[in-house]
N, C-alpha and C positions, 0 to 999 in steps of 0.2 A: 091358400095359406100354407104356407113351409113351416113343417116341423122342425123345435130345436134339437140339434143333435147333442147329447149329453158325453161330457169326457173327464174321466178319471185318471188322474194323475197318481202314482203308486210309488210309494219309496217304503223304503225298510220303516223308520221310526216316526214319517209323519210330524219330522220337527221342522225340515227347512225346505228343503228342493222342492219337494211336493206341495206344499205351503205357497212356498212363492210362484210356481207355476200354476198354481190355481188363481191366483189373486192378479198375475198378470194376464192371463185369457180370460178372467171375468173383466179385468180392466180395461181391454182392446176390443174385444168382440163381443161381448154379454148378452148384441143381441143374437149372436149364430151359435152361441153354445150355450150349455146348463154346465156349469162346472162344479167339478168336487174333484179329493182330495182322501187319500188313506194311505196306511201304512200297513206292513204285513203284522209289525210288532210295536203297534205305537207307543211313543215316548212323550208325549205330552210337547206342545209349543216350545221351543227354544227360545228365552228372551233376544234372542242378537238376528233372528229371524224378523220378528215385531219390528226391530229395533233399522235395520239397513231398507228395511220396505217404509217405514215413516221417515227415513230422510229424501225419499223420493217421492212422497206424498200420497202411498198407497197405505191405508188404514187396513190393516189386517188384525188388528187387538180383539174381534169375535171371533176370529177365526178357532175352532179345536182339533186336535190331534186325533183321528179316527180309525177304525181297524177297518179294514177290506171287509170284513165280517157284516159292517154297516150294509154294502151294496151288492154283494155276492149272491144273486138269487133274489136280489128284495128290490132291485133298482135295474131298469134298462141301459146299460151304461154301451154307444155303440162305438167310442174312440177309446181304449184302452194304451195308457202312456207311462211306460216304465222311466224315473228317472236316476235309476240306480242299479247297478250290478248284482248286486242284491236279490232286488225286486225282482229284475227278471228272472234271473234263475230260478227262485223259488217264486213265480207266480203262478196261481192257478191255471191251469192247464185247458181246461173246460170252463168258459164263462158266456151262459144264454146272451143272443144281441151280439158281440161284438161282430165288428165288420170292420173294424181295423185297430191293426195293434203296433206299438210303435216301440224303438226303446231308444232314450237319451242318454248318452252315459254322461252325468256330472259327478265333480269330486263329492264326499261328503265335508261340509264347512265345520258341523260340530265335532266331526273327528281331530281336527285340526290342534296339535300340541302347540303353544307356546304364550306368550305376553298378551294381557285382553286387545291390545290393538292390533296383533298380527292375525288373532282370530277375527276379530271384526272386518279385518281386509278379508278374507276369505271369505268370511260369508258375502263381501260386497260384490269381488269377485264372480262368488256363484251366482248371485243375483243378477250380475251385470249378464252373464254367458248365459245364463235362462232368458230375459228379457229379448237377447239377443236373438235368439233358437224359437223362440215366441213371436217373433216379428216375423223374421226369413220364414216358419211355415206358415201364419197366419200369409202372407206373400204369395205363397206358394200356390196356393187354392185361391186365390182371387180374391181373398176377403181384407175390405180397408178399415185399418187400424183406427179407434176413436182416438181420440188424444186426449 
């Protein structure tokens, strides 16, 4: 029997990248990873996160907003996934288990000024380049994409 390896995905506020990188490797691979999701300084769900993952048919509306604080010492986590500039910089330095550590750089969609539909491209945007980044590594290591 092969153990699931468990992977954390890390952004600053835990409103979107992190969000949807969790929700697309549970979506693709669920059975080869335990995934979860936190932020250094979380901000709570961003509706327009919810909102660009249900028009692709991924239901993320349980999903919450979590502090690293959750898994730091309390949780085996052995894939460690920065997806913000942020996050790496200031990520912890020492963390039990890991055995690999990654960093992604995406924009952030909620920082994003302007009209609710330019914002909503952006966040679609970054969904779309997560999904994308989510495939080529899942790829990468041999492991076939559910559909």
């Amino acid at each position: 029997m092969t153990s699931i390896t468990r992977v954390l995905f890390l952004c600053t506020g835990n409103s979107a990248r992190s969000q949807i990188a969790e929700a697309f490797l549970r979506h693709y691979a669920s059975d080869h990873f335990e995934v979860y999701s936190a932020g250094l300084d979380p901000k709570g769900m961003n509706p327009l996160t919810v909102k660009v993952m249900s028009e692709i048919g991924i239901d993320i509306s349980g999903q919450k907003s979590k502090s690293v604080t959750e898994y730091l010492g309390k949780q085996l986590i052995q894939i460690l996934i920065t997806v913000c500039d942020q996050a790496e910089k200031n990520c912890p330095t020492t963390w039990p288990g890991i055995n690999q550590k990654l960093h992604w750089s995406f924009e952030d969609p909620a920082a994003i000024e302007g009209s609710d539909e330019e914002k909503l491209q952006k966040f679609r945007d970054v969904r779309d380049q997560l999904d994308q980044k989510i495939k080529s590594w899942l790829n990468a290591q041999g492991i076939e994409i559910k559909k």
